[in-house]
C-alpha positions as CSV (number, residue, x, y, z in Angstrom):
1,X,0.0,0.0,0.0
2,X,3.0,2.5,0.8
3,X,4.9,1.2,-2.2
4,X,2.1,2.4,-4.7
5,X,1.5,5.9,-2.8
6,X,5.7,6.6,-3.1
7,X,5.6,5.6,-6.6
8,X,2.5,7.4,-7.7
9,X,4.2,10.7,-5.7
10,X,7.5,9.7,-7.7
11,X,5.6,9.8,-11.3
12,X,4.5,12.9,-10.1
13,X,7.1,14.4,-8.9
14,X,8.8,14.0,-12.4
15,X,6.0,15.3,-13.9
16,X,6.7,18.6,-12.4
17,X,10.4,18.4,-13.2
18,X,9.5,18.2,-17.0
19,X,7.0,20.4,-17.0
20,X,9.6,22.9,-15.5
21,X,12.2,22.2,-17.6
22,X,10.2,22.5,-20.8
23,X,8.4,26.1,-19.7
24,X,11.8,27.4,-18.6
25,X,13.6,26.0,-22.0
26,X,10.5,28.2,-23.7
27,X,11.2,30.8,-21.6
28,X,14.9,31.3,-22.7
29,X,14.4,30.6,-26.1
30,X,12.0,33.8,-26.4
31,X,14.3,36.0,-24.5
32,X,17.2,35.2,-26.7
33,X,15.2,35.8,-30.0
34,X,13.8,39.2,-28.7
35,X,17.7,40.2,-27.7
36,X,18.0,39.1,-31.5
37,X,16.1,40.8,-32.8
38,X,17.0,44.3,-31.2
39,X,19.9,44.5,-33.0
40,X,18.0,44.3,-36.7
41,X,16.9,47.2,-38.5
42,X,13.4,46.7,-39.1
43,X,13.3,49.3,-42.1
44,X,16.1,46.8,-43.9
45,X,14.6,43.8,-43.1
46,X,13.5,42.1,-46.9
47,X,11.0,38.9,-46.6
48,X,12.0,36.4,-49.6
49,X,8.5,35.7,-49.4
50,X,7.0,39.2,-50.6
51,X,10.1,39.8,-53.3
52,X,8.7,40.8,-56.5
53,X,10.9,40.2,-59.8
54,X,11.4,44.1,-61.3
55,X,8.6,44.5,-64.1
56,X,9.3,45.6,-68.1
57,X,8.0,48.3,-69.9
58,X,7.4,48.6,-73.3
59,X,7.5,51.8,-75.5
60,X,7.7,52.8,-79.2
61,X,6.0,53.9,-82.1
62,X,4.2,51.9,-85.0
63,X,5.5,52.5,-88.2
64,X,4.8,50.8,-91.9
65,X,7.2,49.6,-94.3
66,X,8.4,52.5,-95.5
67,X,9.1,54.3,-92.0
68,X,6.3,56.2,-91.6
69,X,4.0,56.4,-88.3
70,X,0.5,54.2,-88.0
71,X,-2.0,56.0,-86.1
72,X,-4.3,54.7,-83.6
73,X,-3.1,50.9,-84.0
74,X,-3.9,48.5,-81.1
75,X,-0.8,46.9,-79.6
76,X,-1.2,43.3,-77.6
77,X,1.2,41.9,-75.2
78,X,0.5,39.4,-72.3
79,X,-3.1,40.1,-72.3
80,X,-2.9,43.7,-72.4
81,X,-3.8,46.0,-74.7
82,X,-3.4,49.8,-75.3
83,X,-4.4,51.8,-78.8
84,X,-1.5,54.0,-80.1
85,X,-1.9,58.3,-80.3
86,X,-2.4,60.1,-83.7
87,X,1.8,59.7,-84.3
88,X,1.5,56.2,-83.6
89,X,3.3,56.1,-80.1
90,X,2.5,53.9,-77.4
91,X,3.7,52.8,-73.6
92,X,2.8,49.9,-71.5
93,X,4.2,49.0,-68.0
94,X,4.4,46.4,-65.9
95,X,5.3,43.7,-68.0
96,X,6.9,40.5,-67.4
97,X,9.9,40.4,-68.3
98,X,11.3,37.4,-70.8
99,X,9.9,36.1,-74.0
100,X,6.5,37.5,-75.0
101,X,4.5,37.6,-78.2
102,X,4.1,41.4,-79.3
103,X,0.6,41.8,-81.7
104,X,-0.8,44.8,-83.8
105,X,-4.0,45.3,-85.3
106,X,-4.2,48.6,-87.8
107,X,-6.6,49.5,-90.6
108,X,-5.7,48.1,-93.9
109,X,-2.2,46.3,-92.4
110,X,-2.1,42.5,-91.6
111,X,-1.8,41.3,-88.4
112,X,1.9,42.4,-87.0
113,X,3.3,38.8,-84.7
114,X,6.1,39.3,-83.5
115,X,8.3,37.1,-80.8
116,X,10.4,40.2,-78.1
117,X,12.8,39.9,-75.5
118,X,11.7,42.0,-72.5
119,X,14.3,43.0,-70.3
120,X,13.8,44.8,-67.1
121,X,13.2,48.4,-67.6
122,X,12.4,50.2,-70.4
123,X,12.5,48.1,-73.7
124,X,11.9,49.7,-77.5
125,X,12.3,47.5,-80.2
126,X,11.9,48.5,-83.5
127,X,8.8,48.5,-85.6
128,X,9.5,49.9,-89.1
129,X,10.6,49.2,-92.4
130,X,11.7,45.4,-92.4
131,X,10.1,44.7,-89.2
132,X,7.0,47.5,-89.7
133,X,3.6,47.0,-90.8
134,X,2.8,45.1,-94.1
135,X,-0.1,46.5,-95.6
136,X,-2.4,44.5,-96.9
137,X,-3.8,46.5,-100.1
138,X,-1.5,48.8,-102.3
139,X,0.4,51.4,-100.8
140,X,2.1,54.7,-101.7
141,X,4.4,56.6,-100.2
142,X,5.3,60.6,-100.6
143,X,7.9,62.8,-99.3
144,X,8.9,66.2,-100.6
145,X,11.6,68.1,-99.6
146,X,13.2,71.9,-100.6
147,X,16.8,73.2,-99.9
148,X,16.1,76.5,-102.1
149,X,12.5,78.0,-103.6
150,X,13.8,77.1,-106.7
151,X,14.6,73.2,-106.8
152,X,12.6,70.3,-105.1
153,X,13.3,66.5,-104.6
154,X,11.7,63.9,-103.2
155,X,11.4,59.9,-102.4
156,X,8.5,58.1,-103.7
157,X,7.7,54.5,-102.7
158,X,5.4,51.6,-103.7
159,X,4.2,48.6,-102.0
160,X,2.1,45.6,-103.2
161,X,0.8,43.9,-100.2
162,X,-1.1,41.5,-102.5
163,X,-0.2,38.4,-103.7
164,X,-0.9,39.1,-107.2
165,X,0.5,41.3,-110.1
166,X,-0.3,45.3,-110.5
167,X,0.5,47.8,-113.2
168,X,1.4,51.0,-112.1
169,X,0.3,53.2,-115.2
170,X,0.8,56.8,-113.8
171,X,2.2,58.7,-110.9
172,X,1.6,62.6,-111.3
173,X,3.5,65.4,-109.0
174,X,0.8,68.3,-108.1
175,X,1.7,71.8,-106.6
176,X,-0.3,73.0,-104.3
177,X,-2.4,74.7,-107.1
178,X,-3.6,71.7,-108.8
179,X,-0.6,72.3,-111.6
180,X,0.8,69.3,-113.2
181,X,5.0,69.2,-112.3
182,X,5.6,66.3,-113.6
183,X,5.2,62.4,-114.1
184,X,7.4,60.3,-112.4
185,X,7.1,57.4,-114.6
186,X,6.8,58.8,-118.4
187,X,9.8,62.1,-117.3
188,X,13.4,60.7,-117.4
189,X,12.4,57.5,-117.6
190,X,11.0,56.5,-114.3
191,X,10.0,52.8,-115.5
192,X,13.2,51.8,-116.3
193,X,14.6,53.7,-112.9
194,X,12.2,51.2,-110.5
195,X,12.8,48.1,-113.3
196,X,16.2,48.1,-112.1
197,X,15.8,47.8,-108.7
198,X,14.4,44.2,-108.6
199,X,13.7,41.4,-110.9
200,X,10.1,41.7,-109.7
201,X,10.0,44.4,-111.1
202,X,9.2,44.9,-114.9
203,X,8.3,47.1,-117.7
204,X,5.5,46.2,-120.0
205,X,4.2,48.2,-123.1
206,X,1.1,46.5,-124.4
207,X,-1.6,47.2,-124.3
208,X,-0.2,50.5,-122.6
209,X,3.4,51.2,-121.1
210,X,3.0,50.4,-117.0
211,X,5.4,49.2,-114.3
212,X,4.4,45.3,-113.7
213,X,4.9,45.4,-109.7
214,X,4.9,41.6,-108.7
215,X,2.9,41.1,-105.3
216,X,4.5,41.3,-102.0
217,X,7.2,43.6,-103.3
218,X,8.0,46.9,-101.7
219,X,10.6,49.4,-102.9
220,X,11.3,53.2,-102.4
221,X,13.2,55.7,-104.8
222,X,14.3,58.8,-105.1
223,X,12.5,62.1,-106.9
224,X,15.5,63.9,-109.1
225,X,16.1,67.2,-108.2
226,X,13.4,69.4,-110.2
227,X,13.8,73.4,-111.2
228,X,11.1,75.7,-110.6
229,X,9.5,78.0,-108.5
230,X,8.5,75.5,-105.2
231,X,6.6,77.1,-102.2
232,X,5.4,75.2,-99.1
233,X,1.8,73.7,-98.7
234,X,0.6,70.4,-99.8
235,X,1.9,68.6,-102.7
236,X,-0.1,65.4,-104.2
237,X,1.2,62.3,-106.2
238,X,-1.8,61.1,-108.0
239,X,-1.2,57.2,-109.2
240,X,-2.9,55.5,-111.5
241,X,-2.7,51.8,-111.1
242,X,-5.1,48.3,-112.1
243,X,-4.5,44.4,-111.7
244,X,-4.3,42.6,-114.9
245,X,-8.1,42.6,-116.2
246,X,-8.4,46.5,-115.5
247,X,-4.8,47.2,-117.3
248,X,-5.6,45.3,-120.0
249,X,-9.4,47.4,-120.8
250,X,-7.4,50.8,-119.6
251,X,-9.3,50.7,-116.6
252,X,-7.2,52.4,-113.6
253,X,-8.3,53.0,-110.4
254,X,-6.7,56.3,-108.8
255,X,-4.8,57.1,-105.5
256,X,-4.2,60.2,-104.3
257,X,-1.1,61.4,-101.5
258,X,-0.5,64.0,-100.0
259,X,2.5,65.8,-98.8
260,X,3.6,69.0,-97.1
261,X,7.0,70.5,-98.7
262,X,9.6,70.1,-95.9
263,X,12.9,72.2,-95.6
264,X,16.2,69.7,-96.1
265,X,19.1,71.9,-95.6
266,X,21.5,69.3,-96.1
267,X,20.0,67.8,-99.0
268,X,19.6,64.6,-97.7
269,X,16.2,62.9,-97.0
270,X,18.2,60.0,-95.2
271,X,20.2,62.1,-92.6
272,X,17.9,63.2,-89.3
């Protein structure tokens, strides 16, 4: 009978030994930490949980083939999308940064896809000319420039985003009066000045003499120097161009550009 009581008093006794131990071991375990830390900087302090990889942002302007700015085009990229201003400039930010697939919807271009590398910060890649906007119809292109009142030049440029054949007939200068200055095709012999630039390019005569511009083909050239009295305002290029049926019954349809006249001091549409 006193053998149980002693051993019962001994179970409890170590009960209260352990219990001790373990709520002074807590104790000191949560002084130490505090003591710890005391000697941090709270404001320095970075959880590895809440770290947020930097974010990309992407920035440019939409232009076509030829260089020139698409207005109002509507840019994708990881499921965002933003419309481009009047100039054809655009900005989106926080993006992830790495391999994304860069789209562009615009009027009468095809659908830009494009694969980009976006690095953290600010990234611009280039959209024009080789890696612009292909259009999907014919497209001209105009500039006019004047170093003196007396003498202009210019670059004039043609694109066949079809995939057939078209016959560039006609392409008429205009001042801003309405007055004929002269046709780039029939003057100094403009069809054999774009034949020579590509094989895709060709000169036919019959039924009547026209530039044979082979589908998917793009190619610029410059306006010779011209003498005469020049003044600023808008200056139009009036082409007259058919696929085959309408070229073969003289049947054009007609585009019209228009251009201001732009000072070139230097002479040289290609330098900034």
């Amino acid at each position: 009978m006193h053998s149980r009581l002693w051993l019962r008093l001994g179970k409890l006794g170590l009960i209260l030994v352990l219990m001790y131990l373990f709520f002074s071991y807590t104790i000191l375990i949560t002084i130490i930490i505090r003591r710890e830390l005391t000697i941090l900087d709270a404001t320095k302090v970075i959880s590895v949980f809440s770290a947020q990889q930097n974010p990309s942002t992407l920035q440019g302007q939409v232009r076509n083939v030829f260089g020139d700015p698409v207005p109002f085009a509507v840019i994708v990229v990881e499921d965002r999308l933003v419309q481009a201003d009047n100039l054809g400039s655009f900005s989106i930010a926080n993006l992830t940064p790495g391999r994304q697939t860069l789209e562009i919807f615009a009027g009468d271009y095809e659908k830009y896809k494009r694969e980009i590398q976006l690095e953290v910060g600010v990234n611009s890649p280039p959209i024009k000319y080789e890696t612009g906007l292909w259009p999907q119809v014919f497209l001209v292109d105009l500039h006019i420039f004047y170093k003196e009142y007396d003498e202009i030049f210019g670059m004039v440029g043609f694109a066949n985003g079809t995939t057939e054949a078209l016959f560039i007939q006609r392409a008429t200068l205009l001042n801003p009066q309405g007055e004929v200055i002269t046709d780039i095709l029939h003057d100094r012999d403009g069809f054999a000045y774009y034949a020579n630039f590509s094989s895709k390019i060709e000169v036919v005569e019959d039924p009547q003499r026209a530039l044979k511009w082979a589908g998917r083909v793009v190619q610029s050239g410059e306006l010779a120097p011209l003498k005469g009295s020049f003044r600023p305002g808008p200056y139009t290029l009036e082409v007259h161009y058919a696929f085959a049926q309408g070229h073969e019954l003289g049947q054009y349809h007609v585009m019209v550009i228009t251009d201001h006249l732009d000072l070139d001091n230097d002479w040289n549409p290609h330098l900034p």
